[in-house]
DRENKE-878063 format. One record per atom (N, C-alpha, C, CB): x, y, z. Coordinates in steps of 0.05 Angstrom, whole numbers, padded with zeros to 5 digits, always signed. Last residue first. Glycine has a CB too. Layout:
XYZ/...
***
This chain:
+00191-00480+00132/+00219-00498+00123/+00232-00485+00135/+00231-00501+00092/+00134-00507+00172/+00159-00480+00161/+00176-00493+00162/+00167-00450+00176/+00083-00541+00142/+00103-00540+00159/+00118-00511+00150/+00122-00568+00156/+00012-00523+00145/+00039-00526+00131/+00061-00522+00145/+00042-00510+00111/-00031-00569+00180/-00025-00536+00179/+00003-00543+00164/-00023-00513+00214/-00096-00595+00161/-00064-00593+00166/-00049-00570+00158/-00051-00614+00153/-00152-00604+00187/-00142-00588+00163/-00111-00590+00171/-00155-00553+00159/-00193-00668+00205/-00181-00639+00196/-00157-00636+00180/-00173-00624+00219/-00210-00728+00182/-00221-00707+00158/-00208-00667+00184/-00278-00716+00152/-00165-00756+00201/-00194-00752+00219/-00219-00730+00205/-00183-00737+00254/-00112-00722+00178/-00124-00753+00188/-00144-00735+00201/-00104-00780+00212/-00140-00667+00125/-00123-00690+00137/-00124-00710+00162/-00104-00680+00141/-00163-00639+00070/-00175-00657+00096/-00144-00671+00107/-00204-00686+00086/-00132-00569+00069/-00144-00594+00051/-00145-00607+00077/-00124-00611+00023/-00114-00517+00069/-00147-00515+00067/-00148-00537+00061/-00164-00495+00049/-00056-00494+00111/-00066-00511+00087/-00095-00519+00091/-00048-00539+00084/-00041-00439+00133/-00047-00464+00143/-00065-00475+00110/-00069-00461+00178/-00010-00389+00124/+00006-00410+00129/-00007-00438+00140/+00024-00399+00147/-00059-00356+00106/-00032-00359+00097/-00009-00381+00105/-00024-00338+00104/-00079-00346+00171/-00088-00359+00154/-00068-00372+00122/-00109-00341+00151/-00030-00340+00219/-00043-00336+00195/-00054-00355+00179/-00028-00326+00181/-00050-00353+00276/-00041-00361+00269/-00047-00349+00233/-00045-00383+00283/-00079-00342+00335/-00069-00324+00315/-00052-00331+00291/-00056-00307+00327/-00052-00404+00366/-00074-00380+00374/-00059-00353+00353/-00074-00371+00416/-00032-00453+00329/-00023-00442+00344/-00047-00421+00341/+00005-00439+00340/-00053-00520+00310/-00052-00497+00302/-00050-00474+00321/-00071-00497+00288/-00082-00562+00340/-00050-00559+00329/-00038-00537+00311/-00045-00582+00313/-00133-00564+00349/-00114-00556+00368/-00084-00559+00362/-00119-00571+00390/-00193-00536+00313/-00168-00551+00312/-00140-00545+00337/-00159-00543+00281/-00248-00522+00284/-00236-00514+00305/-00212-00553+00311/-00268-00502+00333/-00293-00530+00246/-00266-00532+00241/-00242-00521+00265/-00264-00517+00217/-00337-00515+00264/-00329-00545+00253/-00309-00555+00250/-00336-00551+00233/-00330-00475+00281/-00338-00486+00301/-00332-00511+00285/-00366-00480+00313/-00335-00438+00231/-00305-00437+00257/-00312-00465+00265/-00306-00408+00290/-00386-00453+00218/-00371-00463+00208/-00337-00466+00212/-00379-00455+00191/-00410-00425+00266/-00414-00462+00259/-00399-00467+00242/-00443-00474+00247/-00401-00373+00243/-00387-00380+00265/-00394-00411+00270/-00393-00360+00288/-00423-00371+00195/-00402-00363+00195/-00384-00376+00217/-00405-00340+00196/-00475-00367+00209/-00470-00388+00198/-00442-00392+00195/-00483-00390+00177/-00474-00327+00247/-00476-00344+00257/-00470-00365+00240/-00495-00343+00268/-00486-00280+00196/-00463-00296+00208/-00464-00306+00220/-00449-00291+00216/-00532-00274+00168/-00523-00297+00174/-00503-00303+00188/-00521-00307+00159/-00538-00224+00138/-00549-00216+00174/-00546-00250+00184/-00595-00200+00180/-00519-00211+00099/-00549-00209+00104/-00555-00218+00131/-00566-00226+00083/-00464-00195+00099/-00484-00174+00088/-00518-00183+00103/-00484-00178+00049/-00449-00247+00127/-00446-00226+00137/-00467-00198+00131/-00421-00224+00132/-00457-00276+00071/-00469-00276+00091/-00468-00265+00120/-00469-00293+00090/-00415-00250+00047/-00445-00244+00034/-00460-00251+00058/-00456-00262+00005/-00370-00264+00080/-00374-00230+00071/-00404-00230+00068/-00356-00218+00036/-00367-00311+00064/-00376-00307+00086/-00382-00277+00091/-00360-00319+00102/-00366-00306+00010/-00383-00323+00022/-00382-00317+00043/-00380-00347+00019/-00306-00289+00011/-00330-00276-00002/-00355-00288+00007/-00329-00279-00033/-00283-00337+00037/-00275-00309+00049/-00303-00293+00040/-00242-00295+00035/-00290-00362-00010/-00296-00376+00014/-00307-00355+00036/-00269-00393+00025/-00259-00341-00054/-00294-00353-00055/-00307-00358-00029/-00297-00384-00071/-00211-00302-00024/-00218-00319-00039/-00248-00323-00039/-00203-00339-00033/-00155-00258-00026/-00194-00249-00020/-00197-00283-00038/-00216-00206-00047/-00107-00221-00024/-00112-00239-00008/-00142-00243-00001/-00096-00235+00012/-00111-00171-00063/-00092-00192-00066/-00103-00225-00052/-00064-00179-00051/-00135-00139-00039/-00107-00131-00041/-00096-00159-00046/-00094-00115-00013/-00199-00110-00055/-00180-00123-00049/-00152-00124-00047/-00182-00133-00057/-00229-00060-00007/-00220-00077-00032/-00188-00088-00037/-00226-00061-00056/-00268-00016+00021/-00259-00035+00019/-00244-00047-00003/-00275-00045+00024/-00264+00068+00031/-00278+00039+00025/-00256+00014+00015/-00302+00044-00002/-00231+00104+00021/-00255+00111+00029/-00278+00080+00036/-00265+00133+00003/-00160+00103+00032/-00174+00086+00023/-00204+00097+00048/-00157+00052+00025/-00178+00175+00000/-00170+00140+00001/-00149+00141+00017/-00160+00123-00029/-00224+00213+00028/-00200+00211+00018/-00187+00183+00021/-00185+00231+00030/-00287+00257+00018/-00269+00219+00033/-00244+00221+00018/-00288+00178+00020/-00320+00293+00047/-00298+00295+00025/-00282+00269+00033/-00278+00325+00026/-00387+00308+00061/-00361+00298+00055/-00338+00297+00036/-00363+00281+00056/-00416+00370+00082/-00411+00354+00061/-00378+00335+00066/-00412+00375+00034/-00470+00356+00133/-00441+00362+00130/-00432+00346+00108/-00424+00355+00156/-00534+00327+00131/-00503+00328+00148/-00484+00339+00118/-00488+00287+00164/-00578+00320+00109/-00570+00350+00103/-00549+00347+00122/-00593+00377+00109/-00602+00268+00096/-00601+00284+00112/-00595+00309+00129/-00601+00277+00113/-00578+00251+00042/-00604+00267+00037/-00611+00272+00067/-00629+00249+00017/-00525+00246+00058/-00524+00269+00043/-00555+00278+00043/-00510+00263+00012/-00530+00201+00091/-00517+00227+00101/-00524+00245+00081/-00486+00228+00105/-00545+00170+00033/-00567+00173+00060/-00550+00196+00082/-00571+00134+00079/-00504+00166+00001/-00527+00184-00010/-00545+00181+00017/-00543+00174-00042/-00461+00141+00046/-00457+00169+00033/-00487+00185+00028/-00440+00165+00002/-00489+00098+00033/-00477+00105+00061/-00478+00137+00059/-00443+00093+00066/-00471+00081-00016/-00497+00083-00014/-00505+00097+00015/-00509+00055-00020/-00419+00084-00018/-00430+00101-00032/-00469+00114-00018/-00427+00084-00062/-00412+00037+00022/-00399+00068+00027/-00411+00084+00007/-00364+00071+00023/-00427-00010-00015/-00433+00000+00009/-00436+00034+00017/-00414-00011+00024/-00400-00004-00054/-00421-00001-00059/-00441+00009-00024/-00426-00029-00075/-00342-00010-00040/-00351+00012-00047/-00384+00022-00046/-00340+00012-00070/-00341-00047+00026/-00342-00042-00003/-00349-00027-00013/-00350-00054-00015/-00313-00027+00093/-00345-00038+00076/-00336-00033+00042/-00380-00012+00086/-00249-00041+00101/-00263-00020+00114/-00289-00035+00088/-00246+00020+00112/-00193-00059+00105/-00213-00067+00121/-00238-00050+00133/-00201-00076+00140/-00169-00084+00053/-00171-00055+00063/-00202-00071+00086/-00180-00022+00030/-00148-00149+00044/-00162-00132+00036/-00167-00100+00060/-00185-00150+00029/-00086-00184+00054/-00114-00180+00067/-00124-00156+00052/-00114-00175+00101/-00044-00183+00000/-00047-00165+00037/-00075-00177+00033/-00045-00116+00043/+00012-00218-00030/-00010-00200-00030/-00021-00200+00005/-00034-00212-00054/+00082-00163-00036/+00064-00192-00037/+00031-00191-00027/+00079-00213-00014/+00093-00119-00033/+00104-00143-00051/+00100-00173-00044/+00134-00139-00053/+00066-00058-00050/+00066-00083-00037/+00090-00096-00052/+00037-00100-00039/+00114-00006-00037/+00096-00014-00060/+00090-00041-00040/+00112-00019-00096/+00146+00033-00016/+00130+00023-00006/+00106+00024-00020/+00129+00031+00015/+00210+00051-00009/+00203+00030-00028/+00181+00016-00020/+00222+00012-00031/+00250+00112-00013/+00233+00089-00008/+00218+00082-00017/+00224+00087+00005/+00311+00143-00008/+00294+00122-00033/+00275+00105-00008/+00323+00093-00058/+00342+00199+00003/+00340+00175+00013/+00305+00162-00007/+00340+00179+00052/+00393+00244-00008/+00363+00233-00016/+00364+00204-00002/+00357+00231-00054/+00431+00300+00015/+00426+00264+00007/+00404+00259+00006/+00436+00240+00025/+00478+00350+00013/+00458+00338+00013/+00456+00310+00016/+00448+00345-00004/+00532+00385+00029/+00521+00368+00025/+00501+00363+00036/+00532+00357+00026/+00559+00424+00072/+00546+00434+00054/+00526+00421+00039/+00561+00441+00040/+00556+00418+00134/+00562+00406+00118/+00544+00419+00097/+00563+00379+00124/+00552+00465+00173/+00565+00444+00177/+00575+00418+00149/+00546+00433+00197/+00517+00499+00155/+00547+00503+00153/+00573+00486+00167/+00549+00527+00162/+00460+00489+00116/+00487+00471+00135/+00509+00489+00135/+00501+00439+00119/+00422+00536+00089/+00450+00513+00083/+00458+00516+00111/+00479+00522+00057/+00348+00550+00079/+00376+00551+00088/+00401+00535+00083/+00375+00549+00108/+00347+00544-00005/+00339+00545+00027/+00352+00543+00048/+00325+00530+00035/+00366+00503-00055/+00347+00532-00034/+00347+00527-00019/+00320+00542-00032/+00411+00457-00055/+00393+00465-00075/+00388+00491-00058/+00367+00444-00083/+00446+00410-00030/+00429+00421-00017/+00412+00431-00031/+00436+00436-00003/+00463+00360-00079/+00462+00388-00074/+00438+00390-00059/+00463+00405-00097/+00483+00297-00052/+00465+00310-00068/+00472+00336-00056/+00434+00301-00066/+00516+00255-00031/+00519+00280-00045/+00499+00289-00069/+00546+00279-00055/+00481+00189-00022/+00503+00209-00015/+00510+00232-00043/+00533+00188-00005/+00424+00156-00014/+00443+00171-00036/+00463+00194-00031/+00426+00182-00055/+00396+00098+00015/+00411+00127+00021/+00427+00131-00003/+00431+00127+00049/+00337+00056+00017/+00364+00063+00009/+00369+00092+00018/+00368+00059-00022/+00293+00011+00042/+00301+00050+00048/+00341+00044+00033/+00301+00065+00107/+00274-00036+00051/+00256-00030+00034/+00266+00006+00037/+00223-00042+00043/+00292-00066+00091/+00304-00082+00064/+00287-00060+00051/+00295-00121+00057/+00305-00033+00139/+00319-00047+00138/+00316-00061+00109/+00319-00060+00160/+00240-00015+00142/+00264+00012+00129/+00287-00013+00133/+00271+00053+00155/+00192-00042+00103/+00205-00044+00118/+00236-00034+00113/+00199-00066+00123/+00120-00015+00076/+00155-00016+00079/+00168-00024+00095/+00168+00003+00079/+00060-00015+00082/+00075-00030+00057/+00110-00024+00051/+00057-00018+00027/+00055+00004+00132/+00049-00014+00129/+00058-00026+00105/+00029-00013+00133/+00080+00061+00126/+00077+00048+00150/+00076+00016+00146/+00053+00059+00164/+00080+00082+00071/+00110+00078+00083/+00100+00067+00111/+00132+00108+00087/+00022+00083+00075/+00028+00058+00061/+00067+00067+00068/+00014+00057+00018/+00014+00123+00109/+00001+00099+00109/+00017+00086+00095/-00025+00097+00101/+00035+00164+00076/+00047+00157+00105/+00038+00129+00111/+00036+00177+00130/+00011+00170+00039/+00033+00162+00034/+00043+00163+00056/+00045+00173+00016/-00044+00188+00067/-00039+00163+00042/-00016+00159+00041/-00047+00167+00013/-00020+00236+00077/-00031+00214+00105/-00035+00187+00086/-00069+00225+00125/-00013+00266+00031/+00002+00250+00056/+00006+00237+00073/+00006+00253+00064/-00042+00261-00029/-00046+00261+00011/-00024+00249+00014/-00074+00242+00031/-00019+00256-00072/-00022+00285-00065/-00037+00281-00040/-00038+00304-00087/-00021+00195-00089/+00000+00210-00081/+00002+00236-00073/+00013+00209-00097/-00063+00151-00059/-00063+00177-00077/-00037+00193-00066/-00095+00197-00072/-00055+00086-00085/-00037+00108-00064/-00041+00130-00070/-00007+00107-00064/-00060+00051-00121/-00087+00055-00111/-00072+00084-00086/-00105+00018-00095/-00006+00040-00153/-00031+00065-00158/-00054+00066-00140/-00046+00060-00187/+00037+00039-00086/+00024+00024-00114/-00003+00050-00121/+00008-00018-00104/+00097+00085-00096/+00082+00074-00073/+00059+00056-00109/+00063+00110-00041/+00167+00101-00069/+00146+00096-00091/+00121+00082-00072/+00160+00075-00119/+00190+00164-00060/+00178+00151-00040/+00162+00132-00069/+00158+00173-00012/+00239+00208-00041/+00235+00197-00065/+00217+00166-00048/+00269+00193-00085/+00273+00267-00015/+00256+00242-00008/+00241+00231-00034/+00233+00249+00014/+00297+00290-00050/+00305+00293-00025/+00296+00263-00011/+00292+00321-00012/+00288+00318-00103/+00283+00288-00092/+00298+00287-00069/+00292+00263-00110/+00332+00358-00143/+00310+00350-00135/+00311+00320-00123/+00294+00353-00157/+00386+00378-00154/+00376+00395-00134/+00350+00368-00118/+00360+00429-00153/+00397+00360-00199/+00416+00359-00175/+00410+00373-00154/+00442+00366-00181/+00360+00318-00231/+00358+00343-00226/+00375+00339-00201/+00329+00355-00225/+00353+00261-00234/+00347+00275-00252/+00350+00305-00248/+00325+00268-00258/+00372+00225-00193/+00394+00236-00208/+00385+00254-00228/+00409+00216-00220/+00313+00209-00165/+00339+00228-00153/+00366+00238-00174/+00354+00208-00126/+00290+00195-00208/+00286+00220-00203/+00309+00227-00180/+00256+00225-00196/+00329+00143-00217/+00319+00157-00241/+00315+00186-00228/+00290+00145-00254/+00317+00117-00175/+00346+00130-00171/+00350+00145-00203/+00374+00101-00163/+00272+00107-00181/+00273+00122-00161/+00297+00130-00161/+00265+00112-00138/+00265+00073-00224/+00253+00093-00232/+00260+00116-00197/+00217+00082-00243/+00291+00024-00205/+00302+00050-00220/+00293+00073-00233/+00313+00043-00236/+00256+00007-00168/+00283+00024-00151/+00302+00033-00177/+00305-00002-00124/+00219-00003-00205/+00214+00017-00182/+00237+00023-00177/+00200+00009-00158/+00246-00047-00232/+00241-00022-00254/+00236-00003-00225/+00208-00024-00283/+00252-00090-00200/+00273-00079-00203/+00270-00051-00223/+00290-00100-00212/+00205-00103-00179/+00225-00092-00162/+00250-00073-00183/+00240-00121-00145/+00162-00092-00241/+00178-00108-00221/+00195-00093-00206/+00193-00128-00232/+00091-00078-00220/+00113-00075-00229/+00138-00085-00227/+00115-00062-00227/+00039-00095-00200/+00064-00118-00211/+00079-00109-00233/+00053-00145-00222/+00008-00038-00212/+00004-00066-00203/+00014-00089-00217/-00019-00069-00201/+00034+00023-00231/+00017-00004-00235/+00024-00026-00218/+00021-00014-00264/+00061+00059-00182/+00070+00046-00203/+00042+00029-00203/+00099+00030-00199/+00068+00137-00164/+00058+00115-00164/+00069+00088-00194/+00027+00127-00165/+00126+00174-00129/+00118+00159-00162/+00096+00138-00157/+00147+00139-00178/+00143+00221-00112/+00114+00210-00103/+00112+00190-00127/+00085+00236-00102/+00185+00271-00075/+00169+00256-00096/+00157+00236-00091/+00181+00247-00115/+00209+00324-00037/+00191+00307-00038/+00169+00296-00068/+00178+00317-00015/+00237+00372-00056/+00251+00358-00038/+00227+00332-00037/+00260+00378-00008/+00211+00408-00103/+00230+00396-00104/+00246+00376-00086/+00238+00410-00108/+00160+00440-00095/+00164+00420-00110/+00202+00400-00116/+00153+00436-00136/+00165+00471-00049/+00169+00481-00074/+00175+00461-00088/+00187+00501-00077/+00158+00456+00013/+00179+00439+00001/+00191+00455-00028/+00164+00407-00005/+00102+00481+00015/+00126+00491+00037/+00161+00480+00030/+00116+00476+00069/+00066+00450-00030/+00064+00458-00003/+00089+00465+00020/+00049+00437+00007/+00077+00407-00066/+00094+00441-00064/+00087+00448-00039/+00082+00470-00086/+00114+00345-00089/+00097+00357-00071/+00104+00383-00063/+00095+00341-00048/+00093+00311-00149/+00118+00338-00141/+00102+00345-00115/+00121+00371-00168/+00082+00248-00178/+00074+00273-00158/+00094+00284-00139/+00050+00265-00140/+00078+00215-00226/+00099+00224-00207/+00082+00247-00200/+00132+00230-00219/+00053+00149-00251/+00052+00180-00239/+00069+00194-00232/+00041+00185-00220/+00064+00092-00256/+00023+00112-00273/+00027+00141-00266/-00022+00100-00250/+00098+00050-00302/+00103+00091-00280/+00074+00093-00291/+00135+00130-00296/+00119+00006-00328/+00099+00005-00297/+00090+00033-00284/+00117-00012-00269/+00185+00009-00340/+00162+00006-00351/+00141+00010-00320/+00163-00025-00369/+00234+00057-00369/+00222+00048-00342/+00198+00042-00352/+00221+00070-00317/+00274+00088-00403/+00248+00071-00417/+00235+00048-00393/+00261+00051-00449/+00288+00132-00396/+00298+00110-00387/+00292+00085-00390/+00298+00112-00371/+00267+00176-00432/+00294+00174-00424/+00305+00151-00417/+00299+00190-00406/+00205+00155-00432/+00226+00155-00450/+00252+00148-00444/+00228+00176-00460/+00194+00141-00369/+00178+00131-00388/+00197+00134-00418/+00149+00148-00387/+00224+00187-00346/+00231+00164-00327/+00218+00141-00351/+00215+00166-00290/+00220+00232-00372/+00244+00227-00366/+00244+00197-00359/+00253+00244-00346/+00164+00234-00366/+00182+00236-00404/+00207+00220-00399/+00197+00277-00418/+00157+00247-00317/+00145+00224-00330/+00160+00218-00356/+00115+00229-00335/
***
């Protein structure tokens, strides 16, 4: 952190997590970053810890703070869904092997950099809101089941892509209206708009005949 926050004066770093479990802290890092860091401070806070030690970072993985960096299955998740290895995986040639057995094929090492922060915004975690899940929780708990241990993401929230409309139908989902939900599909049901179509790419204003016009792709 000194290194990557002083030394380099990298802005956006909420973390670095050393992973020991069988690795000894040295072949696998973990930097979480604040939310809208820019591209370009992450991929130098990553070629920051691979050059900081000629031994360390084998794997160098950034990910956003909601990413608990000490699960793995968290940082598998998000290199699944928040990376693509063609624009989002660099490679660092000659790094020291460091411990542990050696190649006698090639003495040489290499780190490889990944880059699975969002970068743009996502649909929300598709799982009930905290309040929910808590309250979920104290009713398992005052029935003497098995203690939990939830590990993020334990519950819902946003990522960016949540509007008034979306929320509204959430609330009326909560209270047992959705049907009103689905009259309102029903009003708006349109045949120029392709089956699965992101929401994201269709425009929310009236057009001929009061429907909705979908945005062209440039």
């Amino acid at each position: 952190m000194q290194h990557l926050r002083e030394g380099l004066g990298i802005k956006g770093v909420y973390k670095v997590i050393l992973h020991e479990p069988l690795t000894s802290l040295h072949k696998l890092m973990v930097i979480q970053f604040e939310k809208g860091t820019p591209q370009t401070e992450i991929w130098r806070a990553m070629y920051g810890c691979a050059s900081y030690r000629r031994v360390g970072g084998k794997w160098i993985v950034a990910v956003d703070k909601d990413i608990d960096g000490n699960n793995t299955n968290a940082v598998f998740w998000a290199m699944s869904y928040r990376a693509k290895p063609h624009r989002d995986v660099q490679m660092l040639m000659h790094k020291d092997s460091g411990h542990g057995p050696r190649s006698m094929i090639d003495p040489e090492d290499s780190a490889v950099l990944i880059n699975a922060v969002l970068k743009e915004p996502y649909p929300p975690i598709s799982l009930p809101k905290k309040e929910y899940m808590e309250n979920a929780r104290k009713i398992w708990e005052r029935l003497g089941l098995p203690r939990l241990q939830p590990e993020m993401p334990w519950y819902g929230y946003d990522l960016g892509m949540w509007n008034d409309k979306l929320e509204h139908q959430a609330q009326l989902a909560v209270k047992g209206d959705f049907w009103e939900t689905g009259k309102w599909c029903a009003r708006h049901r349109r045949s120029d708009v392709k089956m699965n179509a992101e929401m994201r790419t269709v425009e929310d204003k009236p057009g001929r005949g009061g429907r909705v016009r979908a945005r062209k792709k440039k």
